[in-house]
C-alpha positions as CSV (number, residue, x, y, z in Angstrom):
1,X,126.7,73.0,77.8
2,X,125.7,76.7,78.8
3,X,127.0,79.4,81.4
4,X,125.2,79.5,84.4
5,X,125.5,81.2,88.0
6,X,126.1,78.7,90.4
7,X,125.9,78.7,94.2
8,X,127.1,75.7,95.7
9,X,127.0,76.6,99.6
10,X,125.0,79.7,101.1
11,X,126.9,83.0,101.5
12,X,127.3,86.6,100.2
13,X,127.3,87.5,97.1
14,X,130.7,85.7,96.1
15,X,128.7,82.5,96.7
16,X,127.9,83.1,93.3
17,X,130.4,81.5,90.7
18,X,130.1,81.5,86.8
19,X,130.5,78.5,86.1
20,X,129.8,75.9,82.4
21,X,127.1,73.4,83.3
22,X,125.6,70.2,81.5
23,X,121.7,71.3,80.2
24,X,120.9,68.6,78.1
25,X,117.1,68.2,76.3
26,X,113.9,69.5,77.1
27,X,111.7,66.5,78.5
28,X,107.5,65.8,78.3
29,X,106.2,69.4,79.0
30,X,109.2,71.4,78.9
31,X,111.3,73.9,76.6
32,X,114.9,75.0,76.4
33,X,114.9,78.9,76.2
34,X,117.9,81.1,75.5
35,X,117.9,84.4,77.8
36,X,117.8,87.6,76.1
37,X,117.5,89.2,79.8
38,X,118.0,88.3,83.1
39,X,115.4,90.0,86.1
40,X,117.3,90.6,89.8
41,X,115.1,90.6,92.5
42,X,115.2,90.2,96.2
43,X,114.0,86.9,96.7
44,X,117.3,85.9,94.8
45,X,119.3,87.0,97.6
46,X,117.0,84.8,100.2
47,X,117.8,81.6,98.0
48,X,121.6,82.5,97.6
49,X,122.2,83.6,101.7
50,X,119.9,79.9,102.4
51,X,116.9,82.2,104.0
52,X,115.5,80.3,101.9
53,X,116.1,77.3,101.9
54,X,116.7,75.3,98.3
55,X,118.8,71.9,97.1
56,X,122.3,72.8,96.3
57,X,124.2,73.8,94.1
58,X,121.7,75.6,92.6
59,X,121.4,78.9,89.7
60,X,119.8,81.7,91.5
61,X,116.8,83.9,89.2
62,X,113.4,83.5,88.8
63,X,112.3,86.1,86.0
64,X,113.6,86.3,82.6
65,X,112.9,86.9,79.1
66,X,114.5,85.1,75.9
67,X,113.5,82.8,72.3
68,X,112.1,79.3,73.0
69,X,114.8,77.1,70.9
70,X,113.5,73.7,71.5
71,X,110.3,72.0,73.1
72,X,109.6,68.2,74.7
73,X,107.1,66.1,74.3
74,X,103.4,67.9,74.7
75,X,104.1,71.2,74.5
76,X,101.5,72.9,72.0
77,X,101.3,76.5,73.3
78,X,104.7,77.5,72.5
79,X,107.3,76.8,69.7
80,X,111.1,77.0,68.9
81,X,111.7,80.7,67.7
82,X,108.6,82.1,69.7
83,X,109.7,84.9,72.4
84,X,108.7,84.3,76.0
85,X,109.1,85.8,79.4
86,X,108.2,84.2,82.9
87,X,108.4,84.5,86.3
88,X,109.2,81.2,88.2
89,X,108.5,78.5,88.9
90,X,111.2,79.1,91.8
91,X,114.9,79.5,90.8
92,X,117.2,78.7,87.7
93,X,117.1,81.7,85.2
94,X,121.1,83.2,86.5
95,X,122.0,81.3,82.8
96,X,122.7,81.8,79.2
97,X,119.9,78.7,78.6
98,X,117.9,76.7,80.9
99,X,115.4,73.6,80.7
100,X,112.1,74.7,82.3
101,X,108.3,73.8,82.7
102,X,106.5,75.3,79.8
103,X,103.6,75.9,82.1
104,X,105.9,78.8,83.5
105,X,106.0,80.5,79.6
106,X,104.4,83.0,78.7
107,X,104.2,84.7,74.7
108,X,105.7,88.0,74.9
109,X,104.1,90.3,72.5
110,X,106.2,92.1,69.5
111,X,105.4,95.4,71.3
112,X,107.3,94.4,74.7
113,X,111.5,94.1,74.2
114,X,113.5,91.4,76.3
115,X,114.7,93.7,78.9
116,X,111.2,95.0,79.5
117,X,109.9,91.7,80.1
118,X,112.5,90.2,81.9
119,X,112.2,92.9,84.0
120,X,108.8,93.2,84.7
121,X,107.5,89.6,85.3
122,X,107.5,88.6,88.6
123,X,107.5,92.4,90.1
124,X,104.8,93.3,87.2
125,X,102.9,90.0,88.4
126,X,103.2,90.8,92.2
127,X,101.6,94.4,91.6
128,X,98.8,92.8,89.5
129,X,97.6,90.6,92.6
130,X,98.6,92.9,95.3
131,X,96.5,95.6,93.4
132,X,93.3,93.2,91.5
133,X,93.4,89.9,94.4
134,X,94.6,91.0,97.8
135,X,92.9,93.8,98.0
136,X,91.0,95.4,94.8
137,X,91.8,98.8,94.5
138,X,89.3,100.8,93.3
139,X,89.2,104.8,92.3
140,X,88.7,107.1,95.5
141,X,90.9,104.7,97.7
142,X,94.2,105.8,99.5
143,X,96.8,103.1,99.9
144,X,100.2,103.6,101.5
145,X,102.9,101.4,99.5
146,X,106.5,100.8,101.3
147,X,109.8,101.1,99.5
148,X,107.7,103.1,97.2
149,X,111.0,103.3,94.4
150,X,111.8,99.5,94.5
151,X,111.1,97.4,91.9
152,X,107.5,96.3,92.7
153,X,106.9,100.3,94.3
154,X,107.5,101.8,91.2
155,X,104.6,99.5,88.9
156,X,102.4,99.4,91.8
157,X,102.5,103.4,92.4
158,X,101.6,103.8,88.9
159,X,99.1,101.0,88.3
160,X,97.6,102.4,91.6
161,X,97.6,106.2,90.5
162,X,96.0,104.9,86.9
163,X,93.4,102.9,88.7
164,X,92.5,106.2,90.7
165,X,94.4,105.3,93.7
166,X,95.3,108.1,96.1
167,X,99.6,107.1,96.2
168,X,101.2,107.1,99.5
169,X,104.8,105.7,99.5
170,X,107.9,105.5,101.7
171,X,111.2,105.6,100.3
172,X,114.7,106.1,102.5
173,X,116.3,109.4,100.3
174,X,115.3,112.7,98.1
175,X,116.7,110.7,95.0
176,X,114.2,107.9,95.7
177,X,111.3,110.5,96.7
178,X,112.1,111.8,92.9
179,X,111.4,108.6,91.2
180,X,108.3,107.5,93.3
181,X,106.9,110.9,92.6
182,X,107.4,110.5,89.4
183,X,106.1,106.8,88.8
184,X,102.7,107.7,90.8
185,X,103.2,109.2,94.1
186,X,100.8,111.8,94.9
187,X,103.0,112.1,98.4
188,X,106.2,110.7,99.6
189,X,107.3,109.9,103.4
190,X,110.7,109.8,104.4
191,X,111.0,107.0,106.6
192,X,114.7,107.9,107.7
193,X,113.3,111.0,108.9
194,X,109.5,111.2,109.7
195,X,107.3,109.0,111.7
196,X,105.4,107.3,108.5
197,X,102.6,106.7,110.9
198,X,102.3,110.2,111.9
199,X,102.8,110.9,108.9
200,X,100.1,108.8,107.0
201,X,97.5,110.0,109.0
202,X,98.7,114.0,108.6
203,X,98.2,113.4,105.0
204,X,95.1,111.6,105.1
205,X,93.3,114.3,107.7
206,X,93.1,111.1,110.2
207,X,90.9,109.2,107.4
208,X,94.0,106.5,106.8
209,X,94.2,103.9,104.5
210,X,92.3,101.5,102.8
211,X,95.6,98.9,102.4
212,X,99.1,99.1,103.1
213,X,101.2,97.2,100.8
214,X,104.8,96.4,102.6
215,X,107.3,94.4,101.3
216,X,110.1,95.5,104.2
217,X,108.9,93.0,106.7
218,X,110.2,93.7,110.4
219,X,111.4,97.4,110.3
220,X,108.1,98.5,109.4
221,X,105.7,96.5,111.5
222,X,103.6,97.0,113.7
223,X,103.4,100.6,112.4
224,X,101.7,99.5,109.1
225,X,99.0,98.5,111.1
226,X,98.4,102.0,112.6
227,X,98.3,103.6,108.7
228,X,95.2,101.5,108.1
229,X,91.0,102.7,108.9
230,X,89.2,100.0,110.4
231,X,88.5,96.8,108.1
232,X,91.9,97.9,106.4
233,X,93.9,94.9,104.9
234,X,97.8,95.0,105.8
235,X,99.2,92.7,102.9
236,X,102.7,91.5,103.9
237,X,104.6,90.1,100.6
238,X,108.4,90.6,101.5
239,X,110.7,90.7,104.5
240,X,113.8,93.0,102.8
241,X,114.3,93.9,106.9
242,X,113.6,90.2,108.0
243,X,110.5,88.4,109.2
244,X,108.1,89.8,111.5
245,X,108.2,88.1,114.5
246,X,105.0,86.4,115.4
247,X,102.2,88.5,117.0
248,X,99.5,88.2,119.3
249,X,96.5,88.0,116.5
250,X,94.0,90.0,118.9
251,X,96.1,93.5,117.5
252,X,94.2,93.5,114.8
253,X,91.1,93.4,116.5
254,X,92.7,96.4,118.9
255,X,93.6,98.4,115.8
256,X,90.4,98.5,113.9
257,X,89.0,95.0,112.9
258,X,92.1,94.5,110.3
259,X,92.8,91.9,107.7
260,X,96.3,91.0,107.5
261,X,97.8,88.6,104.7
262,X,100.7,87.0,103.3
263,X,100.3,86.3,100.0
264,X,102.9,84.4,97.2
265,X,103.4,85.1,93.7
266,X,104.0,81.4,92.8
267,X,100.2,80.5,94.8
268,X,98.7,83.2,92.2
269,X,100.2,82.0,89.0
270,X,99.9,78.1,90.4
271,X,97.7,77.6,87.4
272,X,97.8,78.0,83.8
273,X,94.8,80.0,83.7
274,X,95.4,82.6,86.2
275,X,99.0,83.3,85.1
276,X,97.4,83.8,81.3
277,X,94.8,86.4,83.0
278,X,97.1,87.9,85.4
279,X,100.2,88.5,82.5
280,X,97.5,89.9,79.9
281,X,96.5,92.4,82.2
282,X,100.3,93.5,82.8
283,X,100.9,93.3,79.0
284,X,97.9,95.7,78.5
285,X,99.0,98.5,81.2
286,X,102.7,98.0,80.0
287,X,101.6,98.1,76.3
288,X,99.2,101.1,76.6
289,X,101.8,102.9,78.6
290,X,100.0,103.5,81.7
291,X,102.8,102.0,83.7
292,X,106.4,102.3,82.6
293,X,108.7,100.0,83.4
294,X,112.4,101.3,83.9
295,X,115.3,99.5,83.6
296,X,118.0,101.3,85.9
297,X,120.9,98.7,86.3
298,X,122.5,96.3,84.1
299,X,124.9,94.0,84.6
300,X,127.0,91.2,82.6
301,X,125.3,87.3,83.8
302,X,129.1,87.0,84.9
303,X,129.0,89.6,87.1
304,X,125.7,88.9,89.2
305,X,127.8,88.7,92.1
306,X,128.3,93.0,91.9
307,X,124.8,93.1,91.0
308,X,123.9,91.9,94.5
309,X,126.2,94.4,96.3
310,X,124.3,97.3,94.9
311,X,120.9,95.3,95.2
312,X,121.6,94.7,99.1
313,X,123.4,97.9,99.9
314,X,119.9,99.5,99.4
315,X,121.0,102.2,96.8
316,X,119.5,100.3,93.6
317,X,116.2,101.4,92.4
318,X,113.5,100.2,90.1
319,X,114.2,97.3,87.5
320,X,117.7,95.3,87.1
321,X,118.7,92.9,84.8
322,X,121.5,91.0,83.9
323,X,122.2,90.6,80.5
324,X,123.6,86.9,79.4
């Protein structure tokens, strides 16, 4: 038996029950890890409101960080007592202990606590494509990143800024404009307030942007799209204000020969060899403290329920965890 976070119909955030559940044994080519830490991210909230939709009941979380304490049949390239973080493979980690595919495990160096990695996995792993596979930054370039003090803002701004990124972010109050500014933002938009469109291209002296990163979805499109010099690359990788609706694809043609994409974690990090790649580079950054990763809400595994009050009311920011 363990403690888990259990949602047995879609609904708000008192969907979620702390509950005891049956685990059992690891089978061929998985582990049984204990949770030092617990990430919260947005996509949790899509699985527990059915957005997304997933078998019920089912234990919310996708990112955490804990000691391996017993493998199945096959695993080699981890061992009971080794610590590991992951992010994926969908839902599950809402839990004091879980059965999972080792596939998903990566070896969390010495240097690197619990909490960090719990709470940098799947937003640390996000960044790294967004910044090395959807579109390569590379020094000189100016990219405008949205919600620019979330979770995923606040490593991308600095990974960007280290890489030699000219840092363009949006954030929705003077608090938030604080943080981004300090975690890589050479300038911060107010989107409450200014045009970011206007705004982007005052800044930029009408040169624009090489990408625009936006993980807000509807609220913010198509006005991304004008923030971008032709043969920019709009990369969509969240809907926090719901999906954009569909478009005509010929307004990309009309605003500059643009690339746009929607890209997925969990397609990245679909095999073992590109999740090793992908989490040594994070490691590395993290390690060598070019990007800090701040952890600026905790909450008890039994109360994940509050943790997703603050997380939808908007007034979270960065990395949050809950803590099993």
């Amino acid at each position: 038996m363990t403690n888990a976070i259990v949602v047995r119909e879609p609904g708000g955030p008192e969907a979620m029950r702390y509950e005891a559940v049956e685990l059992g044994r690891p089978g061929p080519g998985e582990v049984r890890v204990r949770h030092r830490a617990v990430g919260i991210n947005f996509i949790d909230v899509y699985f527990r409101t059915g957005a997304y939709p997933a078998p019920l009941p089912l234990t919310p979380g996708g990112e955490g960080a804990g000691d391996v304490v017993e493998v199945g049949e096959g695993v080699t390239h981890v061992a009971p007592g080794d610590r590991v973080a992951y992010a994926g493979p969908g839902f599950g980690s809402y839990a004091q202990e879980r059965i999972m595919p080792a596939h998903s495990l990566v070896r969390l160096p010495d240097a690197i606590s619990y909490e960090t990695g719990a709470a940098m996995m799947l937003k640390g792993l996000t960044a790294q494509y967004l910044l090395r596979k959807t579109y390569r930054v590379k020094a000189g370039d100016t990219i405008l990143m949205h919600a620019a003090a979330g979770g995923v803002g606040l490593i991308l701004c600095q990974w960007a800024r280290h890489l030699g990124c000219t840092v363009i972010g949006t954030v929705g109050s003077r608090d938030k404009g604080d943080l981004a500014r300090a975690h890589g933002c050479d300038h911060v938009i107010y989107y409450r307030e200014e045009d970011f469109a206007a705004r982007v291209k005052e800044i930029t002296g009408g040169r624009l942007c090489e990408v625009v990163y936006d993980g807000i979805g509807k609220a913010t499109f198509p006005a991304s799209l004008d923030c971008l010099k032709p043969f920019g690359t709009f990369a969509s990788f969240g809907s926090a204000s719901g999906p954009i609706d569909a478009f005509n694809i010929g307004l990309l043609a009309q605003k500059g020969s643009l690339y746009a994409t929607r890209p997925t974690l969990f397609t990245h990090i679909a095999k073992r060899e590109a999740l090793d790649e992908m989490a040594a580079e994070l490691f590395a950054v993290v390690a060598a403290g070019a990007v800090r990763i701040d952890v600026h809400g905790r909450w008890p595994l039994a109360e994940a329920a509050e943790a997703h009050r603050a997380l939808e009311s908007r007034s979270t920011t960065g990395a949050l965890i809950l803590v099993p």
